[in-house]
Backbone as CSV, one residue per row, in Angstrom:
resi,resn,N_x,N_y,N_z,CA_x,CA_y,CA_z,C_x,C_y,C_z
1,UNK,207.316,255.554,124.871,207.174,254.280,124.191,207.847,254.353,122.824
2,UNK,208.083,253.183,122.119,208.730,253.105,120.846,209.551,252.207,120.708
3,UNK,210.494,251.958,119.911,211.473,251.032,120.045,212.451,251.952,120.731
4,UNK,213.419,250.384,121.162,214.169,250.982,122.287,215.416,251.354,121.621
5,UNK,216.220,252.077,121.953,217.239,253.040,121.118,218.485,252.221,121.302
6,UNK,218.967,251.828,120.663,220.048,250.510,120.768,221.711,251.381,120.052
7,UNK,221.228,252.815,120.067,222.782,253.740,119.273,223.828,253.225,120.094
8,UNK,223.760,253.263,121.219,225.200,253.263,121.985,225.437,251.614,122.292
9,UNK,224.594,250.491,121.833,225.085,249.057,121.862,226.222,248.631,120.763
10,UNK,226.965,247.956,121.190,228.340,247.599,119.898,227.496,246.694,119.315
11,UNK,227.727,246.760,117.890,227.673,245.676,116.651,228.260,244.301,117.095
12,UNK,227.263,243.575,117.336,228.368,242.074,117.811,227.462,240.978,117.165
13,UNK,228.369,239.858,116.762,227.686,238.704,116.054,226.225,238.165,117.358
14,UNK,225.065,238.131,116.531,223.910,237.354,116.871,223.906,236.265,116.485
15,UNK,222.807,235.509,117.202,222.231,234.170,116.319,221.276,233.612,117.200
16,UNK,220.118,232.650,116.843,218.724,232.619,117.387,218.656,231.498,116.413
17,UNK,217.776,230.264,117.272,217.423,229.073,116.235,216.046,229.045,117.053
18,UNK,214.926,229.182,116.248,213.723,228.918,116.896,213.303,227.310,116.250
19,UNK,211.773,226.956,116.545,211.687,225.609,116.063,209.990,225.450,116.709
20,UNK,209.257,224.646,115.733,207.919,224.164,116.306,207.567,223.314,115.331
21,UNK,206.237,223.176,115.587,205.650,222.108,114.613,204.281,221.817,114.246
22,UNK,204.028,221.371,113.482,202.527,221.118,112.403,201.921,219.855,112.429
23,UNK,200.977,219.744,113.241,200.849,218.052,113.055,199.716,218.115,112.238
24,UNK,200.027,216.448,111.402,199.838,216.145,110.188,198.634,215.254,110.599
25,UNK,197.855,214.448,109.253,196.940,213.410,109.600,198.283,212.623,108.787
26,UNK,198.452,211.614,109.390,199.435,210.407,108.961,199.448,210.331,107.140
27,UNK,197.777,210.008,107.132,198.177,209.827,105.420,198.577,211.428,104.443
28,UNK,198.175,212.595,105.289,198.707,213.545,104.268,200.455,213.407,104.745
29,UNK,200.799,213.440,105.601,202.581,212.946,105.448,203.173,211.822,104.594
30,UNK,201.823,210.769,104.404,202.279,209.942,103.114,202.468,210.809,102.115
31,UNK,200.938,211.663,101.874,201.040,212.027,100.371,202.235,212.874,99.949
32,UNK,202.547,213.830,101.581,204.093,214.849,100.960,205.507,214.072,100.750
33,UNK,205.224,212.671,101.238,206.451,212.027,100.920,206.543,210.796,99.621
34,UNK,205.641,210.977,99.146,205.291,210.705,97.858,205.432,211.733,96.760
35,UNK,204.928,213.095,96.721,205.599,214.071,95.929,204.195,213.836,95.268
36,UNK,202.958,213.610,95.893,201.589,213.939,95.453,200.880,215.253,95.967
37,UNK,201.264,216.232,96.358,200.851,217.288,97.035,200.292,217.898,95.641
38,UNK,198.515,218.823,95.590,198.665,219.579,94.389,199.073,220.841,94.328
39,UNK,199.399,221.331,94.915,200.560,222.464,95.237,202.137,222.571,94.829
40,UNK,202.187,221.035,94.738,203.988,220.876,94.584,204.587,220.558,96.052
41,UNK,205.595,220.351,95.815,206.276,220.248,97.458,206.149,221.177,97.898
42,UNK,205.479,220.705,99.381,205.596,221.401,100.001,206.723,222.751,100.800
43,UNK,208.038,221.587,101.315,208.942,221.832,101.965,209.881,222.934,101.367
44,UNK,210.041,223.203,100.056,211.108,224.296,99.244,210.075,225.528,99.634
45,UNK,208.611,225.326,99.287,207.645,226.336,99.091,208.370,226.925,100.608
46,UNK,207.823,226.571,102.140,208.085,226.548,103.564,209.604,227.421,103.816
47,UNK,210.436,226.632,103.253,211.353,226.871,103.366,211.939,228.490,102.943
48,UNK,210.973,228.620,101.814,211.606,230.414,100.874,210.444,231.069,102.112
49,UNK,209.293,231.012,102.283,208.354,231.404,103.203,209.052,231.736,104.512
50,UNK,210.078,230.990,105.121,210.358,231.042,106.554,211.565,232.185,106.149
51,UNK,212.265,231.949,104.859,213.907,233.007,105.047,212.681,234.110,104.898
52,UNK,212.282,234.397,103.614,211.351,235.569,103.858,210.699,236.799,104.298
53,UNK,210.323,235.896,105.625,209.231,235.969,106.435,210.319,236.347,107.656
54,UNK,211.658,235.737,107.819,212.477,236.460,108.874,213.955,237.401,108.824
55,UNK,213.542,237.835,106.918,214.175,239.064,106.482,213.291,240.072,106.667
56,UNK,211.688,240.036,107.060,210.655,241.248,106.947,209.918,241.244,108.364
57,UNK,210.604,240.491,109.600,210.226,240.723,110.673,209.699,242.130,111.124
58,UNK,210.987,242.664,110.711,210.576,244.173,111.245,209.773,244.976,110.373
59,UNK,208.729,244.515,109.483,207.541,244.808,108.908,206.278,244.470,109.385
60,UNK,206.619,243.514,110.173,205.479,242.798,110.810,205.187,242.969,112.250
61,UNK,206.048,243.365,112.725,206.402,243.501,114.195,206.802,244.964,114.552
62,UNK,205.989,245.396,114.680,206.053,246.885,115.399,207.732,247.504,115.955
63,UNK,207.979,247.215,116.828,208.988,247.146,117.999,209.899,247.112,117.278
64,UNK,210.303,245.831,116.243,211.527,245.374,116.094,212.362,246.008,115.285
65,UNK,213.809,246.084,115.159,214.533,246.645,114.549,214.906,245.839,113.174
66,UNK,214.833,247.216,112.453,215.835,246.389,111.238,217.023,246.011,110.749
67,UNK,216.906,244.597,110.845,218.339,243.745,111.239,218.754,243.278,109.932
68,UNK,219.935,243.493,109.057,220.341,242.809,107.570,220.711,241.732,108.278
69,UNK,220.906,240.667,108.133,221.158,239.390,108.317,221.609,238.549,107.776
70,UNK,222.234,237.750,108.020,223.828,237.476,107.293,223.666,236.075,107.109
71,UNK,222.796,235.705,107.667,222.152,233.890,106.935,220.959,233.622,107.637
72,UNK,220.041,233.130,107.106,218.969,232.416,107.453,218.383,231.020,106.929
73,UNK,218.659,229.519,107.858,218.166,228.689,107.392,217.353,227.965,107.831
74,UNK,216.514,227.528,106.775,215.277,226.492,107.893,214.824,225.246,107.122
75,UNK,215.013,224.524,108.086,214.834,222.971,108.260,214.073,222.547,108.674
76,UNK,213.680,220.839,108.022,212.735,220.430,108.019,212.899,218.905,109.099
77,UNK,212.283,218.600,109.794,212.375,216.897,110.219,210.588,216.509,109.625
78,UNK,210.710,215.609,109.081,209.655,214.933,108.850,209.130,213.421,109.651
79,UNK,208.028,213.403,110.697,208.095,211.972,111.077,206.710,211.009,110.442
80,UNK,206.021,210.512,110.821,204.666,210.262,111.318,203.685,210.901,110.762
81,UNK,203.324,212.076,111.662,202.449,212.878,112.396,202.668,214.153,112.377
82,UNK,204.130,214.373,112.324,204.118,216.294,112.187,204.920,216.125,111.737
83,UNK,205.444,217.900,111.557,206.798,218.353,110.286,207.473,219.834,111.325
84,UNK,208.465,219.065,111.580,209.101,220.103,112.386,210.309,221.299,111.694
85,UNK,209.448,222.715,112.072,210.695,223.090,111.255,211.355,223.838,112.172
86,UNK,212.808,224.127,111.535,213.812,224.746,112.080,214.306,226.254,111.364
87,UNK,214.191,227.284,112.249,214.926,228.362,111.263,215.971,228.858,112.089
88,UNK,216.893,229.123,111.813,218.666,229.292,112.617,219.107,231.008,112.091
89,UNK,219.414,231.939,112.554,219.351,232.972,111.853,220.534,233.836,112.325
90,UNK,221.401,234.225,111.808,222.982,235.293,112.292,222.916,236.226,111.586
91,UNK,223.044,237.448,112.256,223.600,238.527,111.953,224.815,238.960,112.819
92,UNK,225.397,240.522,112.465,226.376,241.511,112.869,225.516,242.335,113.226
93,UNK,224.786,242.753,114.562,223.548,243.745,115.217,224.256,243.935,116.316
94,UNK,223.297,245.172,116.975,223.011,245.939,118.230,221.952,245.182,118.940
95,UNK,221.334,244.326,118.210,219.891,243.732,119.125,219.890,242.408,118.585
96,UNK,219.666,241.367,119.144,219.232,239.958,118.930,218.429,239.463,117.708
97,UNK,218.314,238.531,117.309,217.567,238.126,115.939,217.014,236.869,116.766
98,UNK,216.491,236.569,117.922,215.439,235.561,118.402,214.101,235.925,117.597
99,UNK,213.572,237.295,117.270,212.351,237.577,116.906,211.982,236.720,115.240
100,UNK,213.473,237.345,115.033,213.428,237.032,112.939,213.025,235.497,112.889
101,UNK,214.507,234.940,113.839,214.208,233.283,113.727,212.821,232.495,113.985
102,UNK,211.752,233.232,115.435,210.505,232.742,115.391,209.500,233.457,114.576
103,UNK,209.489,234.319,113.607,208.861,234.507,112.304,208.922,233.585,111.283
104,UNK,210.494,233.272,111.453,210.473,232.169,110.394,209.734,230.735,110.489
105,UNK,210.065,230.619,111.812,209.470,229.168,112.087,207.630,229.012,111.714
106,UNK,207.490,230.695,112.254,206.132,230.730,112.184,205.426,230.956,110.577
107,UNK,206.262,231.583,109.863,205.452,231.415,108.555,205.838,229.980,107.850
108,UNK,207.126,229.585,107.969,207.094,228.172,107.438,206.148,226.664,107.705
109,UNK,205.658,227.488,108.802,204.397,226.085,109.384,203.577,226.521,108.828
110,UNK,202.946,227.697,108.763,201.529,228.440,107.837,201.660,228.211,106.532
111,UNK,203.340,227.961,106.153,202.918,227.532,104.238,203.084,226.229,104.124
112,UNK,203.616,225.432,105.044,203.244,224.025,105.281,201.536,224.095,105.344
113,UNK,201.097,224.337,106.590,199.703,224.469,106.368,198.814,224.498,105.184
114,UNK,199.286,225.408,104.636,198.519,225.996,103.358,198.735,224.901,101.822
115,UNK,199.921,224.145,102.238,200.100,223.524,101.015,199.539,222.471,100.841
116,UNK,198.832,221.888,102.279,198.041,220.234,102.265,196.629,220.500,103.290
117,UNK,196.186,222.011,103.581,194.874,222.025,103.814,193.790,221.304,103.469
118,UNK,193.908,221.116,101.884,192.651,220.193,101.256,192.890,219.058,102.167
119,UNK,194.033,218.529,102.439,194.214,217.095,102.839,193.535,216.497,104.334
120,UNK,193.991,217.944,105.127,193.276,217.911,106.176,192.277,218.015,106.575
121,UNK,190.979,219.231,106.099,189.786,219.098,106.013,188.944,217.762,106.674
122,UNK,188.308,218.247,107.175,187.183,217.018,107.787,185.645,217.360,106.870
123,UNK,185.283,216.251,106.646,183.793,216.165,105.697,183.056,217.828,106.155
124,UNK,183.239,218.736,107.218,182.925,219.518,107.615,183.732,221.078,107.237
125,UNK,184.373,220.634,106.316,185.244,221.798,105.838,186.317,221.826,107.183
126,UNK,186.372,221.182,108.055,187.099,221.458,109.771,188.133,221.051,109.830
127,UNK,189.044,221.636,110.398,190.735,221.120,110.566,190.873,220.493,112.523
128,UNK,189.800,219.494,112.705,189.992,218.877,114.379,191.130,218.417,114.838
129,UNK,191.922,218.123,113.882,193.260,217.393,114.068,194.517,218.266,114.047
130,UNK,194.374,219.450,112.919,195.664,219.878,112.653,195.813,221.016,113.403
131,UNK,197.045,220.938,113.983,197.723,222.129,115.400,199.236,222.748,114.895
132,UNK,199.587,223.737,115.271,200.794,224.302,114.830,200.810,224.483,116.481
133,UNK,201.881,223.824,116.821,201.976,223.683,118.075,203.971,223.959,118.312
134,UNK,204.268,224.363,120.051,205.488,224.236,120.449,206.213,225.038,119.816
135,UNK,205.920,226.545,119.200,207.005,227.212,118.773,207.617,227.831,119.797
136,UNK,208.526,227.974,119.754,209.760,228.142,120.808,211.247,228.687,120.219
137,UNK,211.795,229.343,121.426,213.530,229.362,120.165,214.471,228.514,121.885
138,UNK,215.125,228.024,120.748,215.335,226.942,121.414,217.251,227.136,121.880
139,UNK,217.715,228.270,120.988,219.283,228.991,121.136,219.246,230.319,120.790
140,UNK,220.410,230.855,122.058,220.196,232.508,121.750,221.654,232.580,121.725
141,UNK,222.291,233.191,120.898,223.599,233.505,121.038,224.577,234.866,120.861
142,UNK,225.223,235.485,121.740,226.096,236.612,121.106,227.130,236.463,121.472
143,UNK,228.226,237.158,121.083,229.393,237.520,121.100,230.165,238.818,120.473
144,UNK,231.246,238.259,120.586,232.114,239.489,119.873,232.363,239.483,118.449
């Protein structure tokens, strides 16, 4: 067991776009699009959280290799009801960066989370409504 020994794979361009989402109670998506959050915006906070979070994959993740990575970005769609983010991620590796990209997605919904918790709360201290739902990677890519 261990990670798997990737010496004799060629260095070839990666790339991995994962993606999921956070659903909101309608009026806290008012309040983040108003720029009333008491945290600050949310979305910059999310955003440094997701590159982060899928430069230190392989801190978090047993298995995975450590990959320098040559861009990482993540995006936001805002509708309604949820906040979808996007993290897109390339390197020059021996092994894939699908893992880095769904770290990212996944801590950028947790600091979304974290930045309008008060908002969500039910009279019960309870979050009945709010789901981090559909993470997925949604493109895998290599080449030469």
């Amino acid at each position: 067991m261990g990670m798997v020994d990737v010496t004799d794979k060629p260095i070839i361009r990666r790339a991995a776009e994962a993606v999921g989402r956070v659903l909101l109670a309608p009026s806290t998506i008012k309040e983040i699009r108003m720029g009333n959050i008491k945290k600050g915006d949310p979305l910059p906070v999310a955003e440094v959280a997701g590159m982060n979070a899928a430069k230190q994959t392989h801190l978090l993740i047993p298995h995975c290799h450590q990959i320098p990575l040559d861009m990482v970005k993540v995006n936001f769609e805002i509708t309604e009801d949820f906040i979808e983010v996007r993290c897109m991620v390339r390197a020059q590796a021996r092994t894939g960066v699908e893992m880095e990209a769904l770290v990212g997605v996944s801590i950028g919904l947790n600091a979304l989370w974290d930045m309008v918790k008060y908002l969500e709360k039910d009279e019960e201290g309870q979050y009945p409504e709010t789901r981090i739902t559909d993470i997925r990677v949604i493109k895998k890519e290599k080449g030469t």
